[in-house]
C-alpha positions in Angstrom: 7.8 -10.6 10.4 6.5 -7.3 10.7 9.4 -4.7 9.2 9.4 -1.0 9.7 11.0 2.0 9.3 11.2 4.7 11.6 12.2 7.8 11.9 12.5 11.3 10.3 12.1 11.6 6.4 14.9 10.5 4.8 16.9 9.2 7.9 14.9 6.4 8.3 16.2 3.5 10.4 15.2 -0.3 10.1 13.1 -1.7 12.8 10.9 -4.7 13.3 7.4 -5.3 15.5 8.1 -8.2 17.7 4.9 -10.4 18.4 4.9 -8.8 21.6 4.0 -5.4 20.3 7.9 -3.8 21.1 9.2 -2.0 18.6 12.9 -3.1 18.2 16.1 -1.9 16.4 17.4 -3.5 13.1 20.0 -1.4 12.1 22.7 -3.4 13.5 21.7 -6.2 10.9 20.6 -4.7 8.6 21.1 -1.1 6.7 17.4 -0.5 5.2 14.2 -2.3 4.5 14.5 -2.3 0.8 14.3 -4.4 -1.7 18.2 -5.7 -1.8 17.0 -6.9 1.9 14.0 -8.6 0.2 16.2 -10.2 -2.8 19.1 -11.4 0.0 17.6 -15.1 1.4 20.9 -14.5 3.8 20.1 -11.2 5.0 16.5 -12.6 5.8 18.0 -15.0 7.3 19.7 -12.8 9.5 17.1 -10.6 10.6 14.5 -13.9 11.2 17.3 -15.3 13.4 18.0 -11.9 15.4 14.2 -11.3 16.0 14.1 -15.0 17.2 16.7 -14.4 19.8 15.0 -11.9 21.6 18.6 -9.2 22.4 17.4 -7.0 19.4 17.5 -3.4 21.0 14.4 -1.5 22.0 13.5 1.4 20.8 11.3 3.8 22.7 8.1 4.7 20.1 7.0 7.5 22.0 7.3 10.5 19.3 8.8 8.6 17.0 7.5 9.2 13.5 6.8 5.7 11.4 7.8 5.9 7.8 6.8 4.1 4.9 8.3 0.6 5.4 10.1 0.0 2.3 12.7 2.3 0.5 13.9 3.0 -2.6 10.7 1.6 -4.1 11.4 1.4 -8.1 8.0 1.6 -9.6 4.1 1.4 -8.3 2.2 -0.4 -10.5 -1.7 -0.1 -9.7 -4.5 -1.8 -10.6 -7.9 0.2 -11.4 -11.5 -1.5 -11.3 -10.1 -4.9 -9.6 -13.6 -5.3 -7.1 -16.6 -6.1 -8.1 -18.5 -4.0 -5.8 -16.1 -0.9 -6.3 -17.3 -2.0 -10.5 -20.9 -2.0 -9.3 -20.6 1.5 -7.5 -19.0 3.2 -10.4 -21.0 2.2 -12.6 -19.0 -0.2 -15.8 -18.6 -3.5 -16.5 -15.8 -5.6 -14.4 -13.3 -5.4 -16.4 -12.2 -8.7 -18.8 -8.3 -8.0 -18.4 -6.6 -5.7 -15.7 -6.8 -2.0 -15.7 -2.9 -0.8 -15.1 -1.7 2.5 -14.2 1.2 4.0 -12.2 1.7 6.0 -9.4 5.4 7.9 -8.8 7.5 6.6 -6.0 7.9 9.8 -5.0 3.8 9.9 -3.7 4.8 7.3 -1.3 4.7 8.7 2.7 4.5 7.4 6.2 1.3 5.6 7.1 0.4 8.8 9.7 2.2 11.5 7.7 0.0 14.5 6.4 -1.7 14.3 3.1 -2.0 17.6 0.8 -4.9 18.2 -0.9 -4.1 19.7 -4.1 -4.2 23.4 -5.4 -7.5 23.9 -7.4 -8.7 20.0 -6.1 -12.7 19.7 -5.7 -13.0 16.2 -6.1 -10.2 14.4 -3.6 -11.3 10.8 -2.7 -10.4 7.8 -0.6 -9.2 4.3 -1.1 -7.8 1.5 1.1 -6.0 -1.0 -0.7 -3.7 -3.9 -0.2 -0.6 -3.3 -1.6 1.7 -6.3 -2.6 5.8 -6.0 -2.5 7.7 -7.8 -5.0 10.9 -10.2 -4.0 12.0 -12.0 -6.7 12.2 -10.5 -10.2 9.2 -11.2 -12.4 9.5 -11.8 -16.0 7.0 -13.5 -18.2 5.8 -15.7 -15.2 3.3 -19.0 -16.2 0.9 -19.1 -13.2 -1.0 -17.4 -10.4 1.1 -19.7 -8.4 4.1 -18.7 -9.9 3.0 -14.7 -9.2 2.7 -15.3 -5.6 5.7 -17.2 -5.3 7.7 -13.8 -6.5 5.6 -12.1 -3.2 7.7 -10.9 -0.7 4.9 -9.3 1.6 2.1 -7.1 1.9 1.3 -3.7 3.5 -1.6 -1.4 3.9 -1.7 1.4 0.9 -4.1 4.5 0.8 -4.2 5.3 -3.0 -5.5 9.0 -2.9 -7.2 10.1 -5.9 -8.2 13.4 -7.7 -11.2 12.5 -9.4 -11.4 15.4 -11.9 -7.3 15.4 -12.3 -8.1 11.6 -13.1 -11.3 11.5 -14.9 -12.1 15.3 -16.5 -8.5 17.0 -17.6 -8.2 14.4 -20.6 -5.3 11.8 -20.8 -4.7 9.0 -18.7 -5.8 8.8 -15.0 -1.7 9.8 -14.1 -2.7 13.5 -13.6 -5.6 12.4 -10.5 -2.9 10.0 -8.6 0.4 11.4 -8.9 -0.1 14.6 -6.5 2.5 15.1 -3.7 2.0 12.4 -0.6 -0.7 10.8 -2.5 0.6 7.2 -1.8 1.0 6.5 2.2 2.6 3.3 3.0 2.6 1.0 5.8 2.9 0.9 9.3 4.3 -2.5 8.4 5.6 -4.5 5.6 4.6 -7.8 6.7 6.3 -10.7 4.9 4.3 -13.2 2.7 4.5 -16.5 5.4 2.5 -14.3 7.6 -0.5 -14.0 5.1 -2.1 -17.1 5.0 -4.6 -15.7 2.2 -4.2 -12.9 0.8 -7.5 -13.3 -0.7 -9.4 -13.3 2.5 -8.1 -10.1 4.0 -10.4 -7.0 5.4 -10.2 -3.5 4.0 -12.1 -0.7 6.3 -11.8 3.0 5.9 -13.5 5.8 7.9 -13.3 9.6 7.1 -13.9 11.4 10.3 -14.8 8.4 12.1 -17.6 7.1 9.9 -17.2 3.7 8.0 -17.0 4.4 4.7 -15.4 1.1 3.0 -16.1 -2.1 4.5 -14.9 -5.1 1.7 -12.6 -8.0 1.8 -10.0 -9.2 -0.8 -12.3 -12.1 -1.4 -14.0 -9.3 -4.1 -10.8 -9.1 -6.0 -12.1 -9.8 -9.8 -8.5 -10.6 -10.4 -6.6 -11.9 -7.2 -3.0 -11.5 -6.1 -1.3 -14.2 -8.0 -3.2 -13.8 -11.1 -2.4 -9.8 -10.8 1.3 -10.3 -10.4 1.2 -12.6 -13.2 -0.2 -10.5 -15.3 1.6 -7.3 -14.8 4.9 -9.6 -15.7 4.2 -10.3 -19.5 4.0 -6.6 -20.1 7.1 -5.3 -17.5 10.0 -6.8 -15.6 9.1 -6.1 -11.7 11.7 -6.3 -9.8 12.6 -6.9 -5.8 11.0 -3.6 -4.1 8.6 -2.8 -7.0 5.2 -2.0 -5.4 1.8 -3.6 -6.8 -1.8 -1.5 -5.6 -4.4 -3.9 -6.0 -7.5 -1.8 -6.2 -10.0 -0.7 -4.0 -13.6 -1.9 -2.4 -16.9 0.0 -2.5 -17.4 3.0 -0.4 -15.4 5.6 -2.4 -16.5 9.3 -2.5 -17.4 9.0 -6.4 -19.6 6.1 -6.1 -21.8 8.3 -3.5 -25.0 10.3 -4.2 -24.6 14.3 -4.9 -23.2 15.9 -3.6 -20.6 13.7 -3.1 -18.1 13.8 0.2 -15.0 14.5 -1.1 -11.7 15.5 1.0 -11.3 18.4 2.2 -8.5 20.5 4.9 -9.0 19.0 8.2 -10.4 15.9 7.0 -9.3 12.7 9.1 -9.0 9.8 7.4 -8.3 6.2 8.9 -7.9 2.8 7.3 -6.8 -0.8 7.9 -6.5 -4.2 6.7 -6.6 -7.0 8.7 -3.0 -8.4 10.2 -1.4 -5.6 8.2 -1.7 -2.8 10.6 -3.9 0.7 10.8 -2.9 4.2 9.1 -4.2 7.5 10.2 -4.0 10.8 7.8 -5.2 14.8 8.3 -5.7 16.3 4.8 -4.4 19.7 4.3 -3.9 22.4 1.6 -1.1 22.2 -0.6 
């Protein structure tokens, strides 16, 4: 299934893409696509067997703003350095355990929502990545198969970055990734059985229409499972927590000088394939 949310901020309602492209209403079955949905094998039930029968309500897209597809997101847990040609580009070593940061829920925006660029940012970069939503709680889990198994689906996620806030202001990278609407989120949240590998997927982002990352998940140093797997022997993630899983080649950083960072009235598009297309203009904080 491919779950959405639509509507203004904050008044969200649930809705689904049917494979016919029409946008229908779940509110009648559902309240929210959150991760009590995503924990409830019932409530799936429900919404598989309503989208089956075809008398879900349409809703009319025209205007109608698309959210971020999942609410009330606990934590974002991201993973830094996970491709080895992002490695390559940036110069280190691929890493021999997972590089794990976090981003604030409260970063998280619609998948066409403006983004801000920060007050006092000269370095604001791309990066498409696939994002992987939690369904089960994950404690101490054994295998990669075991991680994927806690998987309730996967989305497109644009994990904006300021480089110097990241990299230059001391600390931890928190400072470059936290900024306000730096995590945009969707269109869709598409659920796990519709991913047959989610380590053969393709990334592409343009900034004002030229290709500027081109990868595929298949570059993953650690994959999905393993990732999820991973993250668990160190926290408890739990139904609606959010998982980054890094970024291909083609950032601003890894460019020659001067380097092509984001700036107001920037456009900046991005996709993964089966998992839907996001569009952003940058503006000034």
């Amino acid at each position: 299934m491919k779950l959405m949310r639509v509507g203004t901020a904050g008044t969200e309602r649930p809705a689904l893409l049917d494979p016919q492209g029409v946008l229908r209403d779940l509110s009648g079955v559902v309240p929210d696509i959150d991760g009590a949905l995503l924990a409830d094998d019932e409530a799936l039930g429900r919404v598989r067997a309503a989208a089956a029968s075809g008398d879900l309500p349409v809703l009319d897209a025209t205007g109608l703003r698309v959210g971020p597809p999942l609410a009330r997101i606990g934590k974002i847990v991201c993973i830094g350095l996970n491709y080895h040609d992002h490695a390559r580009e940036t110069g280190v070593e691929p890493p021999a355990e997972p590089v794990v940061f976090f981003k604030a829920a409260d970063t998280v925006v619609g998948p066409y929502d403006t983004v801000l660029v920060p007050r006092r940012s000269e370095k604001t970069d791309w990066e498409v990545e696939l994002a992987v939503v939690i369904g089960r709680t994950a404690r101490y889990l054994e295998s990669a198969r075991d991680g994927l198994a806690h998987v309730a689906g996967y989305a497109v996620a644009h994990d904006v970055s300021e480089r110097e806030f990241q990299i230059e202001r001391g600390g931890t990278w928190d400072k470059g990734k936290n900024c306000e609407t730096f995590n945009p989120l969707g269109p869709w949240l598409v659920t796990a059985d519709e991913v047959a590998d989610p380590q053969d997927l393709p990334l592409r982002l343009w900034v004002n229409g030229e290709l500027k990352q081109n990868g595929t998940t298949a570059e993953q140093i650690f994959p999905v499972g393993e990732v999820v797997r991973y993250v668990s022997q160190f926290m408890t993630l739990y139904p609606g927590d959010v998982i980054n899983t890094g970024t291909p080649a083609g950032v601003a950083m890894g460019e020659p000088e001067p380097k092509p960072y984001l700036r107001a009235g920037d456009v900046v598009e991005l996709e993964i394939g089966g998992l839907g297309r996001q569009r952003q203009e940058f503006k000034d904080a």
